[in-house]
DOVOKE-624084 format. One record per atom (N, C-alpha, C): residue number from 1; atom name; x, y, z; residue in three letters. Coordinates in steps of 0.05 Angstrom, whole numbers, m for minus. Layout:
REC, nr, atom, xx, yy, zz, rest
REC, NUM, CA, X, Y, Z, ALA;
...
//
This chain:
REC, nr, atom, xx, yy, zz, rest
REC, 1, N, 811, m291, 262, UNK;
REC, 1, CA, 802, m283, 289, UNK;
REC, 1, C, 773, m287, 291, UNK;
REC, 2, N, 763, m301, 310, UNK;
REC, 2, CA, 729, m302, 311, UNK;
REC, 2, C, 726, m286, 317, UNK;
REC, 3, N, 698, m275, 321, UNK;
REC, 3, CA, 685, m255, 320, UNK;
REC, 3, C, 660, m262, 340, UNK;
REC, 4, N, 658, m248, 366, UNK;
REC, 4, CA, 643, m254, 384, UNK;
REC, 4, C, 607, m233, 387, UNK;
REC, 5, N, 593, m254, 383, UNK;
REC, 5, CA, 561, m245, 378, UNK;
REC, 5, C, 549, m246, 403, UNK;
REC, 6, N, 543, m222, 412, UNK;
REC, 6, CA, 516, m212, 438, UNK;
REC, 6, C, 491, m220, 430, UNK;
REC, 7, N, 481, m240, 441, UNK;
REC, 7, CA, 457, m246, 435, UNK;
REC, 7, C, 435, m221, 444, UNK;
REC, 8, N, 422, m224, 435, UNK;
REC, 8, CA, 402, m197, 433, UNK;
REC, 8, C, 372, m205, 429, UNK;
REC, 9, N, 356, m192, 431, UNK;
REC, 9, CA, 327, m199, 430, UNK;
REC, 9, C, 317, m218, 415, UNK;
REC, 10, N, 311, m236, 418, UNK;
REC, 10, CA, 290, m259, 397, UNK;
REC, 10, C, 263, m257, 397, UNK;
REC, 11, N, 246, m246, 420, UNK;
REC, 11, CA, 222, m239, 419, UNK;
REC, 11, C, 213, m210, 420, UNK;
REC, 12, N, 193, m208, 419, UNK;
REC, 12, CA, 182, m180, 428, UNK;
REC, 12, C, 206, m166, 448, UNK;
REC, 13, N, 213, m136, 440, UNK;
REC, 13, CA, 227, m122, 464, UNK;
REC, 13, C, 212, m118, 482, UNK;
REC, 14, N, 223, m111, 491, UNK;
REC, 14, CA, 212, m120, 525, UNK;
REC, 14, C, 193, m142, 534, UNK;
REC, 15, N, 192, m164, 524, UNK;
REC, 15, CA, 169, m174, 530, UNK;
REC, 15, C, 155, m169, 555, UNK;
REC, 16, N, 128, m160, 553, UNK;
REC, 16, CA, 115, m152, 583, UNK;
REC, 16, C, 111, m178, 594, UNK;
REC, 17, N, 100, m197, 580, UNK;
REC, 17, CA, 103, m228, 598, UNK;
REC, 17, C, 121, m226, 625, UNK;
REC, 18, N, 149, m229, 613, UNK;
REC, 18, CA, 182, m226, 624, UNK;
REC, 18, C, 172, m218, 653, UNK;
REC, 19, N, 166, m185, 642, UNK;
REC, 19, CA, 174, m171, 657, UNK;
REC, 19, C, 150, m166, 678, UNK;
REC, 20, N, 118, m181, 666, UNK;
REC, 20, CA, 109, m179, 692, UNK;
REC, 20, C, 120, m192, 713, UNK;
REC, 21, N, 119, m216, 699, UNK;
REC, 21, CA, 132, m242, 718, UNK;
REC, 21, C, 147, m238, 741, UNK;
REC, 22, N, 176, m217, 726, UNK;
REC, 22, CA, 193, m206, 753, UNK;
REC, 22, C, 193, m197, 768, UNK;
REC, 23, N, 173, m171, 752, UNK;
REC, 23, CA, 165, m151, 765, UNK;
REC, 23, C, 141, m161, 793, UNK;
REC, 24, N, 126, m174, 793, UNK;
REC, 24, CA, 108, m181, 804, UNK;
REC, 24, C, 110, m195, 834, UNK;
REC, 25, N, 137, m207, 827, UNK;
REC, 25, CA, 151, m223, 854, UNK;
REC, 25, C, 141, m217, 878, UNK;
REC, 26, N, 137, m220, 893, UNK;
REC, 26, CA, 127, m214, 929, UNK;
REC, 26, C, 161, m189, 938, UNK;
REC, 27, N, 186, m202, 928, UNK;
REC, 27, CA, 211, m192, 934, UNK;
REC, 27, C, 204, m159, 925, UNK;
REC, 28, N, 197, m169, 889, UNK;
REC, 28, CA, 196, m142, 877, UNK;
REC, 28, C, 185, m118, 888, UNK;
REC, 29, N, 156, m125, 892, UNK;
REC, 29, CA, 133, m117, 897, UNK;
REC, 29, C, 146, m97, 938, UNK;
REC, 30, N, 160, m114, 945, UNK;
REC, 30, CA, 169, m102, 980, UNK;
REC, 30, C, 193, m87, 980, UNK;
REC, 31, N, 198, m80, 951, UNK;
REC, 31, CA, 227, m68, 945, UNK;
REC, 31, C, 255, m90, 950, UNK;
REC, 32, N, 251, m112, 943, UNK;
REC, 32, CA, 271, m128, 959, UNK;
REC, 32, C, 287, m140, 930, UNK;
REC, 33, N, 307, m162, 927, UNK;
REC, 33, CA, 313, m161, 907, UNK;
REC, 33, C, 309, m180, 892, UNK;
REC, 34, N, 311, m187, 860, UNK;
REC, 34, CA, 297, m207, 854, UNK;
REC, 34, C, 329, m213, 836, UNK;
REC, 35, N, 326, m240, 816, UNK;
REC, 35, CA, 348, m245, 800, UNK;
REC, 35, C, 347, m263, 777, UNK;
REC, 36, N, 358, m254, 759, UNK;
REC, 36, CA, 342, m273, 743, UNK;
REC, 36, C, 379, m279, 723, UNK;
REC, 37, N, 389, m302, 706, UNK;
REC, 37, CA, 397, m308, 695, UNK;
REC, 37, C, 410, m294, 669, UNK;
REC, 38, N, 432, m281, 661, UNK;
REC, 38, CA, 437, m263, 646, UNK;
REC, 38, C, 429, m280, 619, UNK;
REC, 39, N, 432, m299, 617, UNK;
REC, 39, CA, 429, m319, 589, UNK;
REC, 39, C, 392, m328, 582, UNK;
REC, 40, N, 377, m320, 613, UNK;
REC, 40, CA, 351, m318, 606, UNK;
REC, 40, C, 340, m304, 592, UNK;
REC, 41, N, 353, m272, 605, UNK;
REC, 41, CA, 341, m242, 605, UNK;
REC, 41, C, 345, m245, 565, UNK;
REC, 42, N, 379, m254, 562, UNK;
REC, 42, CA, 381, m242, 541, UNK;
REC, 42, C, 370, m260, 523, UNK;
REC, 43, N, 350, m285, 523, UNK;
REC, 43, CA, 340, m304, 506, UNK;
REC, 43, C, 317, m293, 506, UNK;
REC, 44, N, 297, m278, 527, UNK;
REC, 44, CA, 269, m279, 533, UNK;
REC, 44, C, 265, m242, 518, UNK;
REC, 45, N, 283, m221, 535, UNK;
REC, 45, CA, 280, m198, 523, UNK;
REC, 45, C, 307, m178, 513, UNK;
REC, 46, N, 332, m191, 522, UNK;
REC, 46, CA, 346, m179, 507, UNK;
REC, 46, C, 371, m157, 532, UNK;
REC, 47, N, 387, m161, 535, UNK;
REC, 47, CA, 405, m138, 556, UNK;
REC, 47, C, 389, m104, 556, UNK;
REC, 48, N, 386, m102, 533, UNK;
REC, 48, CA, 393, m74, 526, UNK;
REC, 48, C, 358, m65, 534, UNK;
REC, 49, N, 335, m85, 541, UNK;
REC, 49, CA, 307, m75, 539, UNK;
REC, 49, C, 314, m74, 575, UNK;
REC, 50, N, 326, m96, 586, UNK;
REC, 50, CA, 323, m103, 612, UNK;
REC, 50, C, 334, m77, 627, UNK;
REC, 51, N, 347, m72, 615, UNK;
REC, 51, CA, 369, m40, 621, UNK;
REC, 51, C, 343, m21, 630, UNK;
REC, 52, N, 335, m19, 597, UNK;
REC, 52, CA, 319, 3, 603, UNK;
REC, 52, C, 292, m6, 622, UNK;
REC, 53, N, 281, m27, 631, UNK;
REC, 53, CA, 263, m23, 643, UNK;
REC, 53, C, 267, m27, 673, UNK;
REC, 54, N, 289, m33, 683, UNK;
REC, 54, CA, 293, m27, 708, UNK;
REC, 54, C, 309, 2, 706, UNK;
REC, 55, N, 313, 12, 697, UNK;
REC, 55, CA, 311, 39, 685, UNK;
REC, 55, C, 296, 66, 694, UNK;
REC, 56, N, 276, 49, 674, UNK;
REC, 56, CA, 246, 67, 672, UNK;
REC, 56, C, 239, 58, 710, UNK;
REC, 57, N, 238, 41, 723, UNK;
REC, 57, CA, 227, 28, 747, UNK;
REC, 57, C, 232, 54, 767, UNK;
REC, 58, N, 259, 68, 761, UNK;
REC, 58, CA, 287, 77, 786, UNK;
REC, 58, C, 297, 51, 803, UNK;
REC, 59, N, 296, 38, 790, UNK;
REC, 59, CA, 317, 14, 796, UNK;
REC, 59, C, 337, 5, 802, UNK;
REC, 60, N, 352, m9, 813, UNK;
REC, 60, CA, 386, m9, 816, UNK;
REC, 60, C, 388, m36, 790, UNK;
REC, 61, N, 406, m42, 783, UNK;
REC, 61, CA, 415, m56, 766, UNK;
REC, 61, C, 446, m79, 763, UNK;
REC, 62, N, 451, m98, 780, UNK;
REC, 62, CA, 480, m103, 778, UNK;
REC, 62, C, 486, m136, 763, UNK;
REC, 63, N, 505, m143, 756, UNK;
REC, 63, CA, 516, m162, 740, UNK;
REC, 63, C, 533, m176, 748, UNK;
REC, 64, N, 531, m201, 761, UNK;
REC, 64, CA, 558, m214, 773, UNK;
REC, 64, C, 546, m255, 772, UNK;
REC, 65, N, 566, m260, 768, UNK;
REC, 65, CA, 568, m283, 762, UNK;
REC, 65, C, 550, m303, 739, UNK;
REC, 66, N, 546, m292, 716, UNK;
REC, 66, CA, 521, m291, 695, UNK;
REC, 66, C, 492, m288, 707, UNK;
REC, 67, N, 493, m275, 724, UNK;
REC, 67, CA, 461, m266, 745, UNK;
REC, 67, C, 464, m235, 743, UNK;
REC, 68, N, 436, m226, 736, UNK;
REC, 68, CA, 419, m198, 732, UNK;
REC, 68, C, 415, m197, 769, UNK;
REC, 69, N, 416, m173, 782, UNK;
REC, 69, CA, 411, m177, 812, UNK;
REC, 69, C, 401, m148, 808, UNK;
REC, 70, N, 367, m150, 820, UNK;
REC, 70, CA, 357, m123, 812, UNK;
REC, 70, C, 345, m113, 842, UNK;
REC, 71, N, 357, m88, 846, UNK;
REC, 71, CA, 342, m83, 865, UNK;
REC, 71, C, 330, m57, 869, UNK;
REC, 72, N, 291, m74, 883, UNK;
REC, 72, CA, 274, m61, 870, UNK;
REC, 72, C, 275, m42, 892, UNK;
REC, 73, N, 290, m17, 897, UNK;
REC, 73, CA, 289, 11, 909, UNK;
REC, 73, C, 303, 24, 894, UNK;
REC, 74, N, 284, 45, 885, UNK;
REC, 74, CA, 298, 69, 885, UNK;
REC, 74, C, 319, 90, 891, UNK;
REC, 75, N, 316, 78, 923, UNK;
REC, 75, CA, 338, 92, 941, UNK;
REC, 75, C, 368, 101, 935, UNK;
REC, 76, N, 382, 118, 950, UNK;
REC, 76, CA, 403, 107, 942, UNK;
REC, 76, C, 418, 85, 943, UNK;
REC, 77, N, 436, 76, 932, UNK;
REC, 77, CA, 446, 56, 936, UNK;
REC, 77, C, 476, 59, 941, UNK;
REC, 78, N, 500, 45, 962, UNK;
REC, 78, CA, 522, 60, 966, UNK;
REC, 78, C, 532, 26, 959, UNK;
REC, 79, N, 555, 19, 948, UNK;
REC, 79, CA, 563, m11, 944, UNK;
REC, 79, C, 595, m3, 964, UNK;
REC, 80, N, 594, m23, 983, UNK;
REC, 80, CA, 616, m23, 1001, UNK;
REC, 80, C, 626, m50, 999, UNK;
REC, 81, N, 661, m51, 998, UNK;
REC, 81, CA, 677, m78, 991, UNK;
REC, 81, C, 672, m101, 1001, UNK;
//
C-alpha cells in the first residue's frame, strides 16, 4: 500500500517574505480577498503556518479547487449554496 506524504514546510515557518507579499495586496489591505495556490503555500510556508496566520489575522480561510481563498474580514462570514 503507498503511503501518501503532506508536504510541509521547506523554509522558514511562516516565512514573513510569503506572507508580507499576501498580506500586503491592495485586495488584502481593503478587506477584499486574495488567493494564492495550495501547492505554493505548501512549498513556500507550509498548510499548517498558513492556518495559523490567517488565524492570528481573524481571517476567514477556505480551500477549493487546489486554491487557498482568504478573506481578509473579520466579519462574520455566513457560506450560502
Amino acid at each position: 500500500m503507498k503511503q501518501i506524504q503532506l508536504r510541509e514546510t521547506r523554509f522558514r515557518p511562516g516565512n514573513p517574505a510569503f506572507f508580507h507579499q499576501l498580506f500586503s495586496a491592495k485586495a488584502a489591505r481593503s478587506g477584499g480577498i486574495v488567493r494564492r495556490a495550495v501547492r505554493d503555500v505548501e512549498r513556500e510556508v507550509g498548510r499548517s503556518a498558513m492556518i495559523a496566520e490567517v488565524e492570528r489575522r481573524g481571517f476567514h480561510l477556505l480551500e477549493c479547487a487546489g486554491q487557498f481563498i482568504v478573506i481578509c474580514a473579520p466579519d462574520h462570514l455566513t457560506v450560502h449554496v
